[in-house]
N, C-alpha and C positions, 0 to 999 in steps of 0.2 A: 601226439602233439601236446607239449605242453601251456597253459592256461598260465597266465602272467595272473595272479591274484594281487602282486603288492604284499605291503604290510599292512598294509587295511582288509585282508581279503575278500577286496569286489575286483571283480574281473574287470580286463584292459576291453575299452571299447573300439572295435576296426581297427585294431593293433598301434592307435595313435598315442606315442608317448611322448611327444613333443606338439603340439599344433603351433599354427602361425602364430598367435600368442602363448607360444613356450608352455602353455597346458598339458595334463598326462590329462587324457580322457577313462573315466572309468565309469563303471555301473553303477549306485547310487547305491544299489542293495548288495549286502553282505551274505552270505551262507545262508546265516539265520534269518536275516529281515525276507529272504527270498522265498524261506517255508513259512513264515507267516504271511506274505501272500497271498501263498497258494491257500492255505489255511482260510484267511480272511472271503478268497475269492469262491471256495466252497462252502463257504459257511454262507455268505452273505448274499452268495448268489449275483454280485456284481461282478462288471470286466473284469477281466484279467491287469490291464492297464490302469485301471482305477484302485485295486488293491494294490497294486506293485505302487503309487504314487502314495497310500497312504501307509503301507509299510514304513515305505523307507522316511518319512515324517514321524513315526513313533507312535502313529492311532493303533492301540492292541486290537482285539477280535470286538471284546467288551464295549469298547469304545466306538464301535463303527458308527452304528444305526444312529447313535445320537450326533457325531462328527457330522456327518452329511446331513444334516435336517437341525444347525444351533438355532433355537429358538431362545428370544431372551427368558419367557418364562422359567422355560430349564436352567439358564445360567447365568440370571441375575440374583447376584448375594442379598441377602438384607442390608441396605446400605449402612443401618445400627452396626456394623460390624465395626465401619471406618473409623478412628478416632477421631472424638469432638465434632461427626457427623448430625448427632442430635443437637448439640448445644449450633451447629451452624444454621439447621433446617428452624430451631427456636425463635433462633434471632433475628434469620432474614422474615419468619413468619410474624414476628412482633412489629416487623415491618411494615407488613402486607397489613395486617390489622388497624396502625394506625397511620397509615396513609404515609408515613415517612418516603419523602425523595431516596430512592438507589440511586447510587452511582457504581457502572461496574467497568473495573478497569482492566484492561487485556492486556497479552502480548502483543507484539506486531507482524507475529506468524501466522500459519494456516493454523493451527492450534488453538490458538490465542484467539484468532477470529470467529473462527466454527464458538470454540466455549461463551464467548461474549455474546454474539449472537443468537445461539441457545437459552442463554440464559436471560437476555432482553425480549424475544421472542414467547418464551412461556409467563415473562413478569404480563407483557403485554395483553396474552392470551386471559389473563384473569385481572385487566383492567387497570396493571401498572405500568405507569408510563415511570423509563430508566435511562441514565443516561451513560452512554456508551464512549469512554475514555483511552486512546491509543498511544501511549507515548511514541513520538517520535525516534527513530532509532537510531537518528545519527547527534541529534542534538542533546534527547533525554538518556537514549543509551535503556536499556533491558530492566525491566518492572519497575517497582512503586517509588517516586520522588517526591522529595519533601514538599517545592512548589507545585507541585500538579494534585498535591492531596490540599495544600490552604486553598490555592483556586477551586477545586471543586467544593471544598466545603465554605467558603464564598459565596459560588451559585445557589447555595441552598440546600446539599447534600446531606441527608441525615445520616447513611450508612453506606459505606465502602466495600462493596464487595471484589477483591482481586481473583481471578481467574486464569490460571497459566500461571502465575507467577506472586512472588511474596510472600516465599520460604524462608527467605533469608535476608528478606528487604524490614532490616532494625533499623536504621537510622530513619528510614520513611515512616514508619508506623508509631517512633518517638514522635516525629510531627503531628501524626495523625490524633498522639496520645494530647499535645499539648493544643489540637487547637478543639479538641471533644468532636472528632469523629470516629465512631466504632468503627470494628473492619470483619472481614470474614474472610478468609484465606479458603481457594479449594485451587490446588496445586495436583503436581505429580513428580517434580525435579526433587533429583537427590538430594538430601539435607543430612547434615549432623546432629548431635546430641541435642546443640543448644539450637531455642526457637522464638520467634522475636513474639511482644506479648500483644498478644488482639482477644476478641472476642469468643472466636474460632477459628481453627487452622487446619483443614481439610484436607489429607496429602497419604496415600496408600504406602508413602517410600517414606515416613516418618519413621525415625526407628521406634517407637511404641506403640507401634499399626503391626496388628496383627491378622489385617484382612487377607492378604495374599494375592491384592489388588492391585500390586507394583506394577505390573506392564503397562493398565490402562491410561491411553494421552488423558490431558485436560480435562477435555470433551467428556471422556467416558468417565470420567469422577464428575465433571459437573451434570450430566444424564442423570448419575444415584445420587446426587443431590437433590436437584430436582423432583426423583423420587420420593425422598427424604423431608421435602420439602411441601410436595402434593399429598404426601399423607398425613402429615401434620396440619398441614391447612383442615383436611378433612373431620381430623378431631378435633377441632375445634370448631368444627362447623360453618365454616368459609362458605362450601358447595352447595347448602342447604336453598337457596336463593338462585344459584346461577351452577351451568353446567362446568364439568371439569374440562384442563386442556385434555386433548389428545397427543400425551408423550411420544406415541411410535409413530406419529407424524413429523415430531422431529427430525427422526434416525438420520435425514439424509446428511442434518450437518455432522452429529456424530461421528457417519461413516467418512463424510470428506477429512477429516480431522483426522480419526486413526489413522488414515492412510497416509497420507500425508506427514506426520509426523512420524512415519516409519516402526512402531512400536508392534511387538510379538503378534501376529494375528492366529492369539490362542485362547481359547476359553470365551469368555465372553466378547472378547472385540472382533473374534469370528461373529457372532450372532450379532452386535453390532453392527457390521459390512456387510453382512447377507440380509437383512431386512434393509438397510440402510439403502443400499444399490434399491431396490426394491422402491421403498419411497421417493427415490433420487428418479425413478423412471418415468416418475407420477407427474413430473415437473408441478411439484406444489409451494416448491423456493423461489419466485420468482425471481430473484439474484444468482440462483444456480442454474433455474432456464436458462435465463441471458446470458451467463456466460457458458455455459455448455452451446448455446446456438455460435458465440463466436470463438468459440474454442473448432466446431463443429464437430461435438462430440454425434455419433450417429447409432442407430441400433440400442441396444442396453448399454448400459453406464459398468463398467468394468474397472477392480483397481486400478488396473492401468491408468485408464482415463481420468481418475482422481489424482496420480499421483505426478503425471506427467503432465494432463492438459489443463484440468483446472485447477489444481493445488501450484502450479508455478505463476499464472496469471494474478490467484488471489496475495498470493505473496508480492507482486512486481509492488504493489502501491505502498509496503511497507519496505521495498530494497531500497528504491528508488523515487520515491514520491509521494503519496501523501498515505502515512501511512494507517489512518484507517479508516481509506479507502473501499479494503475488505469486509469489513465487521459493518458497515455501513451498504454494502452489496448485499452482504445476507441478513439486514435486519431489514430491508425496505419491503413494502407491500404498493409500490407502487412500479409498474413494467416499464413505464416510460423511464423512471428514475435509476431501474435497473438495468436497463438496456444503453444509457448515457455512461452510467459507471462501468459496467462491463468494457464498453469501448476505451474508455480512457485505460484502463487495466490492460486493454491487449497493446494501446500502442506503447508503453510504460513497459509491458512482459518484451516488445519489441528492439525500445532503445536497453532495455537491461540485457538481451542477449549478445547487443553489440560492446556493453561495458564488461560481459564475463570474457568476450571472445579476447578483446584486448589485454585484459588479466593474466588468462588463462596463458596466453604465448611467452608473458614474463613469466611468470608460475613455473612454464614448463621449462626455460632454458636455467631459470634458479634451482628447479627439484633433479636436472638433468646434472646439473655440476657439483651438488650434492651430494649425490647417488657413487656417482663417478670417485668425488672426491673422499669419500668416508663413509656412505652404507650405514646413517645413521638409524635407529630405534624410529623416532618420530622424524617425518620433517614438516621442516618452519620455513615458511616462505613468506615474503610482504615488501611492502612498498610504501613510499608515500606516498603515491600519486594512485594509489587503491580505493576503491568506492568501497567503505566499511559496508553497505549492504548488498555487496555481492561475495564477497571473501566466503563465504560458506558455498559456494557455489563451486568456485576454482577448489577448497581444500576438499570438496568431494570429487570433483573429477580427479584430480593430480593422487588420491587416494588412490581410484579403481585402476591409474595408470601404472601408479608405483608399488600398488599392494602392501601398503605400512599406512598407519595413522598419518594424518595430513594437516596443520594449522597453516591458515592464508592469514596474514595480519598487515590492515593499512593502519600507517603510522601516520599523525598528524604533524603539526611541524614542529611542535614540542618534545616528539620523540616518544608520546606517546601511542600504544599500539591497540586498537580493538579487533580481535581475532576471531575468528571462527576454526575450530575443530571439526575432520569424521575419521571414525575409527573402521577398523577390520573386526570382522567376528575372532572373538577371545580374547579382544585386549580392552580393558574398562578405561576410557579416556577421560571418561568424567570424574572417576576417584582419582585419578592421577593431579587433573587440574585443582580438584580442592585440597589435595594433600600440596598442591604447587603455592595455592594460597596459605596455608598452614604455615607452611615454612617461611611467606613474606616475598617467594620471588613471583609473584604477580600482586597486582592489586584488587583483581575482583574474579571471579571466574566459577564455575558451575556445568550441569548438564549431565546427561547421561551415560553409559556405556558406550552410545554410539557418536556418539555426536555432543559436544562441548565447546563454549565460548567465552573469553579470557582478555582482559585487558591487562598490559605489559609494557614495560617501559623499553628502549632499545637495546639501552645497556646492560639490559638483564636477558637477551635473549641467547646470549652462552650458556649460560647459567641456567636458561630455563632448558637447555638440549641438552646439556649434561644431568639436568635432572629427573628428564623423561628418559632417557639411557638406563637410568640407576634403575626408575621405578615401572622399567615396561620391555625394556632390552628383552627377556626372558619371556614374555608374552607373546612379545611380535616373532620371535623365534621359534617360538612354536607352531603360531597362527600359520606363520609362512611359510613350514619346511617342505611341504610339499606344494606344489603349484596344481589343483585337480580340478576339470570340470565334472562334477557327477553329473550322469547319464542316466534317463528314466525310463528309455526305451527306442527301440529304431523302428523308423516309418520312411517308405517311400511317397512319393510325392502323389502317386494315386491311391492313395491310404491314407493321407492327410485329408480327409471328411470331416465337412460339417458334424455327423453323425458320431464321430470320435471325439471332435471337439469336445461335445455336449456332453457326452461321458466321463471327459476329463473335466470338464468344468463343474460338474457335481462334485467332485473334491475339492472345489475352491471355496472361499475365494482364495488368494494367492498373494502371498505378501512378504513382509519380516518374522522371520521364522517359520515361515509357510510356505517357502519356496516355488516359484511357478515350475510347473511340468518340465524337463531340456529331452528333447529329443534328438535322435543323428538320423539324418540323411546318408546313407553309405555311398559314393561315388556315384554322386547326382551331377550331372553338363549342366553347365552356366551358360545360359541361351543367352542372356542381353545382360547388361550391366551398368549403372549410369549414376551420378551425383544428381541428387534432388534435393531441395530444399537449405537447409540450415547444417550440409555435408553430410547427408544422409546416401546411405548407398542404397540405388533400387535392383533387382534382381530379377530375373525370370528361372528357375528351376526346371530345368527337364527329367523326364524319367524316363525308361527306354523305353517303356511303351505307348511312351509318346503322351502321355501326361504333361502339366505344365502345372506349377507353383510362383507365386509371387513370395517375394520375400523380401525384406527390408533392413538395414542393418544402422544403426539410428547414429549418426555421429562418428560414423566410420571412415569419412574418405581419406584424412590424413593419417590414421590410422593404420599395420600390419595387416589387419582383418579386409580393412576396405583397398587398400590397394591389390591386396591376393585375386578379390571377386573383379577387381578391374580387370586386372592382367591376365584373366583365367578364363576370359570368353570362349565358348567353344568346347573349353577342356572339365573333366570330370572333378569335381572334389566334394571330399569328406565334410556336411556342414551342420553345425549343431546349431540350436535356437529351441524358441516356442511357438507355440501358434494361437493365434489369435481370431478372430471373427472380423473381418471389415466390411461395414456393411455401404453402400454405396446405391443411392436412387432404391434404398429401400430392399434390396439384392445382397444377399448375404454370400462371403466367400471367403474360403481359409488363407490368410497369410502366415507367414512366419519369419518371427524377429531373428534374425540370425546373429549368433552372439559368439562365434568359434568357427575355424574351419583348420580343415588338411590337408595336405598333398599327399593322394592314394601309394603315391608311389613310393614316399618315404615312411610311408606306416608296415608297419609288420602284425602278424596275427601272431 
């Protein structure tokens, strides 16, 4: 019998070259990732299943012992690496010394909020009170403005410190220059040569950073600031009088932050989210209790649960309502005050799901007739009648729909447009966008690899499609030539063990660039099958020996995926996903997110 390898040579999984979403299913591992493995798995003395998951991520033999056990000790840098990290940790310390008001100013993301937070939360811990600035995002629009820098240095602001954002915010920090407020920059967004003039400008993706620090969000640049920051205080002899904070009782905001912001979880922002989760369990955030309680997040605190239940919540009050909302949940030390804002947050995450739902249905008949009509590089979708903060929401679903980079843009009535971008792995959307600004056909625009946001006029938006064609055509064409789910291993549904779980979960945590575990179910019966919730499809899984699985398939009912498991009551099929831990009245039990499936009968081996 011959073995289908592909031109990738990893073997076809249950002979499925097509699934209900047009996927080839194949093995994750190659020839060679399959003897390191086995390698890894006699060396190291772990699963078989646990080597085969960190093979095929790229952890060598070398690499193991420390992969599974990141400790920040091990993999935090000297923050002195960063550039202009000493002259930052100086000045906000000259600060702390003579008593000077901070003001620190965020973004209006989960990023932006965790960094602000953080960094208000450890001024506080050693006795400074700071005040915590969100610009609005529909009115003020993304980082530092001219008025919101005189009003704060109005109230009394000695020093400016921007957080998330203020790479590239020159016109603002002219302001900042002419009315004599310092500023201190600690970013992570892509920037060019040129850099507007502060104090300090703190940023791992500056091109004369030669830290190697580029992946980490905000968050984890404002962490090694703060380190930065605590050890300078130290020589100078701050602590001598009063105790130090305790940094790693931060981590939780850190970890919500990385995660959320979607960034590699490699190197350090692993050890970041695995202590993080860790503190996050402690519930020592009382803004992260309360919303974890009305999230109902249950059991351990899992990427998941950051990046689905309480990273879209903290976001709702800067999509849609008052946007810092967030940064004000997780600087508060009071539960009543946090338990009032979490509530306003879930019914706000609630009316926001109903403004994406509406979106989302224009979105898709514009990206359908698109598609249809010309198979562009990028697509561009918007409206007027778009709520600017959710459009990042619609261009990521209508992404994972159409598998090409995706911009959502609502346009005001002047015709101007404020957009949101997300991209596919291999295509850099955020160098495209500032090369778009370069050349004049946008007006403002930024962001990273994956994800990018752009303000554009109407009549420019031919021009701005022909100009992602020119500079991304060849990217997207590569990204997309094959349609594959890789496969990490097959499990029947009485094999699907807590006990496996946990072995697989020791290679986590699980994220961007870290891929969670997929596993196949080989011709498993669809006992029950029903819509729940916010089009959610629920599942019962049978196995022949009479086993039974839960499984869940998130967003699926109008979907290919979820009408299959409808219609397939009773009958056997091919179904791939992860599994997860659901823990209920304290009772732990395996489900699995099912993210593929196929019909046995049109598969071949």
């Amino acid at each position: 019998m011959l073995i289908d390898r592909g031109e990738s040579g990893r073997r076809l999984v249950l002979g499925v070259h097509k699934s209900v979403l047009g996927r080839t299913w194949r093995e994750r591992l190659d020839t060679e990732q399959s003897a390191q493995a086995l390698a890894i798995a006699q060396r190291s003395g772990i699963p078989d299943i646990v080597a085969r998951i960190l093979a095929g991520r790229g952890v060598s033999i070398e690499e193991v012992e420390r992969f599974l056990d990141p400790t920040i000790k091990d993999l935090l840098p000297d923050p002195s690496m960063l550039t202009d990290m000493d002259s930052a940790a100086a000045r906000v310390a000259d600060a702390v010394g003579r008593g000077e008001q901070i003001a620190i100013f965020g973004d209006y993301d989960v990023d932006g909020a965790t960094s602000s937070a953080l960094l208000s939360r450890y001024l506080g811990a050693i006795g400074i009170k700071s005040r915590v600035y969100i610009p609005d995002r529909i009115i003020e629009g993304y980082g530092p403005n001219g008025p919101a820098i005189e009003a704060l240095k109005a109230e009394g602001a000695d020093l400016l410190v921007c957080v998330d954002c203020g790479s590239t915010s020159f016109d603002a920090f002219e302001t900042a220059g002419r009315v004599g407020l310092p500023v201190v920059v600690i970013d992570h967004h892509q920037v060019g040569e040129a850099l507007p003039t502060v104090d300090a400008l703190v940023n791992p993706n500056r091109q004369d950073d030669l830290s190697g620090q580029g992946h980490l969000a905000a968050v984890g640049v404002t962490f090694l600031f703060l380190v930065a920051l605590n050890r300078e205080l130290r020589r100078r002899g701050f602590f001598e009088s009063r105790n130090q904070p305790d940094l790693l009782a931060l981590l939780d905001l850190v970890a919500v932050g990385t995660v959320c912001d979607v960034v590699p979880l490699k190197g350090l922002n692993r050890a970041y989210v695995t202590r993080g989760l860790q503190v996050l369990h402690r519930r020592l955030n009382p803004g992260l209790a309360a919303l974890g309680d009305i999230a109902r997040v249950q059991g351990k605190p899992s990427p998941y649960h950051l990046g689905f239940l309480i990273g879209p919540r903290i976001n709702a009050g800067g999509r849609i309502g008052d946007a810092a909302l967030g940064a004000r949940l997780l600087t508060t030390e009071d539960i009543d005050e946090a338990r009032d804002i979490a509530a306003t947050l879930e019914r706000l995450n609630q009316e926001r799901q109903a403004v994406e739902a509406a979106m989302l249905e224009e979105g898709e008949a514009q990206a359908f007739a698109r598609m249809e009509a010309e198979n562009p590089a990028v697509l561009l979708t918007g409206s007027a009648g778009w709520h600017p903060g959710v459009v990042g929401l619609v261009a990521s679903r209508l992404k994972d729909r159409y598998r090409r980079p995706t911009f959502a843009i609502a346009y005001d009535e002047t015709g101007k447009g404020t957009g949101s971008g997300r991209s596919i792995s291999g295509v850099d959307l955020g160098r495209a966008v500032r090369a778009a600004v370069e050349a004049g056909i946008l007006e403002k625009g930024g962001g990273h690899a994956m994800a990018a946001g752009l303000t554009v006029r109407k009549e420019k938006e031919a021009e701005l499609l022909a100009f992602f064609a020119d500079e991304l055509a060849d990217d997207v064409e590569a990204a997309t030539a094959e349609h594959e789910l890789k496969i990490d291993g097959a499990v029947t549904a009485s094999g699907a063990t807590i006990d496996l779980l946990h072995k697989i979960e020791s290679a986590g945590p699980y994220g961007a660039a870290h891929p969670e575990p997929v596993l196949a179910l080989p011709s498993h019966r669809i006992s029950y099958a029903d819509i729940v919730g916010n089009g959610h499809v629920r599942v019962t899984i049978a196995a022949g020996a009479g086993d039974s699985l839960k499984a869940i398939a998130f967003k699926a009912a109008d979907t290919p995926l979820g009408q299959l498991l409808l219609s397939r009551r009773g009958q056997p099929l091919h179904l791939a996903g992860s599994l997860s831990i659901d823990t209920w009245r304290g009772a732990e039990r395996v489900q699995m997110r099912l993210i593929d499936a196929a019909d046995p009968t049109l598969s071949r081996n």
